[in-house]
TIVEXKE-865263 format. One record per atom (N, C-alpha, C): x, y, z. Coordinates in steps of 0.05 Angstrom, whole numbers, plus 5000, padded with zeros to 4 digits. Example, Ala and Ser with C-alpha at 12.3 -4.5 7.8 and 13.67 -1.06 7.14 Angstrom:
526448865156/524649105156/526449345156/525749555142/527349795143/525850015157/
***
This chain:
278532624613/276832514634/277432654661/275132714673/276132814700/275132674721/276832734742/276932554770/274532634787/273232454807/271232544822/272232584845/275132454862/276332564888/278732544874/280232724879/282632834879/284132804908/287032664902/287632614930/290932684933/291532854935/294033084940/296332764955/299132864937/300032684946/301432674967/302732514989/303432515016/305132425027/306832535041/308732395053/309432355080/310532165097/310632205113/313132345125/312732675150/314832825155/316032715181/314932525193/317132335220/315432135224/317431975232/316031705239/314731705269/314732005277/312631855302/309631905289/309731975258/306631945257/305231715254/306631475255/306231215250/304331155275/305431275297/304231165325/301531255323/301531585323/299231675321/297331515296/297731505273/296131255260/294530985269/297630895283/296530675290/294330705313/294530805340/292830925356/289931065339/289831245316/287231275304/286831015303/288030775287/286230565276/285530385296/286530365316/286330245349/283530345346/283430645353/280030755371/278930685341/279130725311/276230615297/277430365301/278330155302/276629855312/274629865334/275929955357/273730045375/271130185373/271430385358/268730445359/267230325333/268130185310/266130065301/264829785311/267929685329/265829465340/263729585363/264229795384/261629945395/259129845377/259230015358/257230085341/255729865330/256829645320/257129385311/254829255335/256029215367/254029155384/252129265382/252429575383/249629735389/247129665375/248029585342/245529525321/244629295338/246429115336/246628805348/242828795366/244029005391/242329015422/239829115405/240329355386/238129495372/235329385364/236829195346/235928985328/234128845350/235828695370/234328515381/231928595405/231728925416/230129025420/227229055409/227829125383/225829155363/224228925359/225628615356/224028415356/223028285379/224228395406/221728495431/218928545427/219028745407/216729015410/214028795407/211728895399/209728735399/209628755367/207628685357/207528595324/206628885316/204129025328/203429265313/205129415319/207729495324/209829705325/211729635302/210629455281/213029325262/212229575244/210129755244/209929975218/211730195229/212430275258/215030485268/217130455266/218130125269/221030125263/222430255242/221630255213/222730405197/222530775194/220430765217/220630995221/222431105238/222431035261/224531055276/227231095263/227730925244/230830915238/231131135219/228831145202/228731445186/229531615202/228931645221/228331915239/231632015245/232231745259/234931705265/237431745251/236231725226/238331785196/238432125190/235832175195/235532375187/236032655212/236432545233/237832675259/240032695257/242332455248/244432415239/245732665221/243432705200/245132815176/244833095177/241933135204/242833445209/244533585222/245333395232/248833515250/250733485233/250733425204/253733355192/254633575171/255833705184/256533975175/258333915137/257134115119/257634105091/260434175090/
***
């Protein structure tokens, strides 16, 4: 059977990488809660809009997905 991710095994070479860890997982709490609001405000924009703009919303977010994934380098 073979594996679909392969994940090299690791160790840690000093303990000040702990800090730096902890500080990455500090900024992603932060920026997923950002993000978290952003839909939040998004969301509640959209059900602003007037009724005939309910066929763009999904376009919009297509658009936005698909802007997304052309910046995301292979």
């Amino acid at each position: 059977m073979s594996r679909c991710f392969q994940v090299p095994q690791y160790q840690l070479v000093s303990s000040w990488e702990l800090i730096a860890y902890g500080l990455l997982g500090i900024a992603g709490g932060l920026v997923s809660a950002a993000f978290t609001q952003m839909l939040l405000r998004l969301r509640a924009w959209f059900k602003r809009q007037p009724a005939k703009t309910v066929w763009f919303q999904p376009v919009a977010g297509g658009l936005v997905v698909g802007v997304m994934g052309w910046f995301v380098h292979r």
